[in-house]
PAVODREN-575747 format. One record per residue (C-alpha): x, y, z; residue in one letter. Coordinates in steps of 0.5 Angstrom, whole numbers. Example, Ala and Ser with C-alpha at 12.3 -4.5 7.8 and 13.67 -1.06 7.14 Angstrom:
! residues 2
{{25; -9; 16}; 'A'}
{{27; -2; 14}; 'S'}
! end
This chain:
! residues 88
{{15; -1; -58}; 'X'}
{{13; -2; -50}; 'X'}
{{9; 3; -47}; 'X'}
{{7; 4; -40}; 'X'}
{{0; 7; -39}; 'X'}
{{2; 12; -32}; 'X'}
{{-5; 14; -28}; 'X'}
{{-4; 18; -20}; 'X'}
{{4; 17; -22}; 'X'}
{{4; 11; -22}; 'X'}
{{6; 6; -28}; 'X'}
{{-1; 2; -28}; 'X'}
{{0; -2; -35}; 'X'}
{{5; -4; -39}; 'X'}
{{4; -7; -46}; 'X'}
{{7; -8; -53}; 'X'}
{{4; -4; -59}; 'X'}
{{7; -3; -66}; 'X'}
{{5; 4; -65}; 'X'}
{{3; 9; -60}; 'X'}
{{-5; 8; -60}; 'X'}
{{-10; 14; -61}; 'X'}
{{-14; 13; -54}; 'X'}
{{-17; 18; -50}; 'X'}
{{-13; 24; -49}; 'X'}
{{-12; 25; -42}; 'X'}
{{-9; 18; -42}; 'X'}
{{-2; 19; -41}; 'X'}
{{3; 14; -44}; 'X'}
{{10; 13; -44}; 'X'}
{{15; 10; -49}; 'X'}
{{19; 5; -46}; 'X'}
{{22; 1; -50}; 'X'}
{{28; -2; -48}; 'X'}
{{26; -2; -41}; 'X'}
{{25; -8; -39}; 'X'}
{{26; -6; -32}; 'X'}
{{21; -2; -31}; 'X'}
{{14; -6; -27}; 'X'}
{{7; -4; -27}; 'X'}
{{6; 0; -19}; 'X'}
{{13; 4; -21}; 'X'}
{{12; 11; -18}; 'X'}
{{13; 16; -25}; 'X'}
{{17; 22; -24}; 'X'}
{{14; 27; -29}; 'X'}
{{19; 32; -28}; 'X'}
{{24; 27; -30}; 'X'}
{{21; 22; -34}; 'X'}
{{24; 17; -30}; 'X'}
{{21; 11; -27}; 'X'}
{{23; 8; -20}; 'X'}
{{21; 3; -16}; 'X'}
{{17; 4; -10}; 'X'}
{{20; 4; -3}; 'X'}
{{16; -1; 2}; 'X'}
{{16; 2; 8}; 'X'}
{{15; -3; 13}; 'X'}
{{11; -2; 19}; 'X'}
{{13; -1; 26}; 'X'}
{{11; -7; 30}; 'X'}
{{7; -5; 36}; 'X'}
{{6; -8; 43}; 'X'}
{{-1; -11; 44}; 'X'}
{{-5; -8; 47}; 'X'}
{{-11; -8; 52}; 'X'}
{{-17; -4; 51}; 'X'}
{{-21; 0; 56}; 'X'}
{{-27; -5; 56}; 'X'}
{{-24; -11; 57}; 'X'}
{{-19; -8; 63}; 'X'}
{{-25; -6; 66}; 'X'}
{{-27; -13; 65}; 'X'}
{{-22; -17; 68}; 'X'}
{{-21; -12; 74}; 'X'}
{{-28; -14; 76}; 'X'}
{{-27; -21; 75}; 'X'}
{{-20; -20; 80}; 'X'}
{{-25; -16; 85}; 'X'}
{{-30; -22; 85}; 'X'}
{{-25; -28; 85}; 'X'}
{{-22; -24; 91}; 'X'}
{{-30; -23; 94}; 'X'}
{{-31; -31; 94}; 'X'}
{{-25; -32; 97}; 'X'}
{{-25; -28; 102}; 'X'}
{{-33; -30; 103}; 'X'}
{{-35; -23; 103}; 'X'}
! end
């Protein structure tokens, strides 16, 4: 038999046993014998009883910006690169 031990929604173990071990009894574990698709960090929908992989969302990329420290400092370096040029 093939169980995955579900913790947070999620199928966090799975493992072969020749039968339902006796654990603690607020460990969930599901038979999923005969279910070779189903992976470790799968969401588990208890309701259903299914298990789905879970969908990646990727991030949103972001321009780079600068902060207001390092604005600050290069506006001074402007302001005092254009003093010695103009020798004030």
């Amino acid at each position: 038999m093939k169980f995955a031990q579900v913790l947070y929604n999620k199928a966090y173990w799975i493992f072969e046993a020749e039968g339902k071990p006796d654990f603690a009894p607020d460990i969930v574990l599901v038979d999923i014998t005969g279910r070779d698709d189903i992976q470790e960090g799968w969401d588990y929908n208890k309701e259903t009883g299914e298990f789905t992989a879970p969908v990646i969302v990727e991030p949103t990329p972001t321009e780079p910006q600068i902060d207001e420290i390092q604005a600050k400092i290069l506006v001074n370096t402007e302001t005092l690169i254009s003093m010695k040029e103009m020798e004030v």
